[in-house]
C-alpha positions as CSV (number, residue, x, y, z in Angstrom):
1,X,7.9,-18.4,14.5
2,X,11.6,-17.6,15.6
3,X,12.6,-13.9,15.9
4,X,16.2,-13.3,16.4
5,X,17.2,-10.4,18.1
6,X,17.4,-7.2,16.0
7,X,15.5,-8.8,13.3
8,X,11.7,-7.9,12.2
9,X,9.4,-10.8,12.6
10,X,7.8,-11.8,9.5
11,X,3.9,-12.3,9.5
12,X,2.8,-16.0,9.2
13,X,0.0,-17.0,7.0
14,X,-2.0,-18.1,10.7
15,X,-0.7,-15.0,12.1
16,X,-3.1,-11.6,12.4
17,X,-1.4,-8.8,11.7
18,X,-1.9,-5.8,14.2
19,X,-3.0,-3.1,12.2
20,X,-2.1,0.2,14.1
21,X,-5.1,2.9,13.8
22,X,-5.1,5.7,11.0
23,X,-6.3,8.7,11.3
24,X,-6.9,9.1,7.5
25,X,-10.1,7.5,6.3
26,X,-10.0,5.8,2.7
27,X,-11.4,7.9,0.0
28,X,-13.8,6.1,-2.6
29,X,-12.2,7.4,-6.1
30,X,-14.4,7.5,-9.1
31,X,-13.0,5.8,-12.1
32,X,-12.1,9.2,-14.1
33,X,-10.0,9.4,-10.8
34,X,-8.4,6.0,-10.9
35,X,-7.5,6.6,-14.8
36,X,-6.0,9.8,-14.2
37,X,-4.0,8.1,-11.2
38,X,-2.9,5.0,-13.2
39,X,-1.9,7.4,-16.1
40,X,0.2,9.6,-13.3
41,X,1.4,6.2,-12.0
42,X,2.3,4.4,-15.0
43,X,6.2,6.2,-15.3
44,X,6.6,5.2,-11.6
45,X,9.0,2.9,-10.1
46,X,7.7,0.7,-7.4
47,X,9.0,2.4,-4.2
48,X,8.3,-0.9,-1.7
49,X,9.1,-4.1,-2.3
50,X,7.3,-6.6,-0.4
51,X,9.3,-10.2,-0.6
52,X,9.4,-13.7,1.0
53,X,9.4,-12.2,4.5
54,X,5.8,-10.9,3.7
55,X,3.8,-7.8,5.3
56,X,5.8,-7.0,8.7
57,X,4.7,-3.8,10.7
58,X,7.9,-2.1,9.3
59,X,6.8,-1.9,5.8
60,X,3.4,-0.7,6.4
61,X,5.4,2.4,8.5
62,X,7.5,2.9,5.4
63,X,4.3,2.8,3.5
64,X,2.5,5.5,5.4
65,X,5.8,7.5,5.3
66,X,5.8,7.3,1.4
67,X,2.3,8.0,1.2
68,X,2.4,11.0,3.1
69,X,5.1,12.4,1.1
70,X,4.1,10.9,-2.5
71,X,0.6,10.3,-2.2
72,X,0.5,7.7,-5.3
73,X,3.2,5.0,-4.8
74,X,3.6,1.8,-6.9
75,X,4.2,-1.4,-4.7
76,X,5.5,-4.7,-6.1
77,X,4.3,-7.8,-4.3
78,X,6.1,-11.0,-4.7
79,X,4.3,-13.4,-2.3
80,X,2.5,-16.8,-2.8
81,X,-0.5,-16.7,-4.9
82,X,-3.4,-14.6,-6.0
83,X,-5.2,-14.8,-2.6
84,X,-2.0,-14.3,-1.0
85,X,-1.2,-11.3,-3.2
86,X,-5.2,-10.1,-2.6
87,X,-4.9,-10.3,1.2
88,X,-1.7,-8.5,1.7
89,X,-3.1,-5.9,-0.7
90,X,-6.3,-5.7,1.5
91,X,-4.3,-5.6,4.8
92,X,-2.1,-2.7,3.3
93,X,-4.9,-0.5,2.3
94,X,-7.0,-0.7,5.1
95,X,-3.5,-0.2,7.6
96,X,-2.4,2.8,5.3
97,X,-6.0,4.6,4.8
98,X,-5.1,4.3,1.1
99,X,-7.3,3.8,-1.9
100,X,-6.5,1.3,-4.7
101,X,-6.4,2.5,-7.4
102,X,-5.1,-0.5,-9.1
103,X,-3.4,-3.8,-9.5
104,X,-1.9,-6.1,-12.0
105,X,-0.2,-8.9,-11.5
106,X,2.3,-8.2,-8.6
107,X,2.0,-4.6,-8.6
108,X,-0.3,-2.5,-6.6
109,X,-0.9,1.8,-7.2
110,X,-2.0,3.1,-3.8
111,X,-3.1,6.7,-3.6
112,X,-3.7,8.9,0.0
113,X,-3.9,12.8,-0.1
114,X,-1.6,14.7,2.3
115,X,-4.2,16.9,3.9
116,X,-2.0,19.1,5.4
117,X,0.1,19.6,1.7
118,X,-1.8,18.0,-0.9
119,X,0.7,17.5,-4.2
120,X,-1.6,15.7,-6.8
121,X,-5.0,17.9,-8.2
122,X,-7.4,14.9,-8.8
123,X,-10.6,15.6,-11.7
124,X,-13.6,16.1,-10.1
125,X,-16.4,13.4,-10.3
């Protein structure tokens, strides 16, 4: 792979992406939750935009920035196929700490509470 100077290096389909640590832990939503989160999500614009040039450590700090200021964001993924789309999906969660709430077609709705300012109330069970 060629990096030029100044330039983010793109992740390779070979290549392993390293996932920097989070401190936040996923949360396992119940599906009232996930309805309630696609229903709060469906008005949204997707905030990241994830192109030829793939997952790069640079979007996954933007994501994590986004998240912590958000909480739900709506992603649009335009790589390769379905497993492509799935395993970029995969890496982004598991980098972030997010949950996935869901995903259809080439968008993704991620969802992480701020614990220090939570912003969305969430129905229990």
């Amino acid at each position: 792979m060629t990096v030029f100077p100044g330039k983010t290096a793109a992740v390779e389909p070979n290549d392993q992406l390293k996932i920097r640590p989070v401190k936040i832990s996923q949360v396992e939503l119940s599906q009232a939750q996930k309805k309630h989160l696609k229903g709060l999500a469906h008005h949204l614009k997707p905030v990241l935009l994830i192109g030829q040039h793939g997952l790069t450590q640079g979007v996954l700090d933007e994501m994590a920035i986004t998240l912590d200021h958000h909480e739900l964001i709506k992603v649009k993924i335009s790589v390769g196929d379905r497993e492509e789309r799935d395993q970029v999906i995969d890496q982004m969660a598991q980098a972030s700490g997010a949950s996935l709430v869901h995903r259809i077609g080439n968008m993704a709705i991620f969802f992480r509470r701020n614990p220090k300012q939570p912003k969305i109330a969430l129905p229990s069970g």
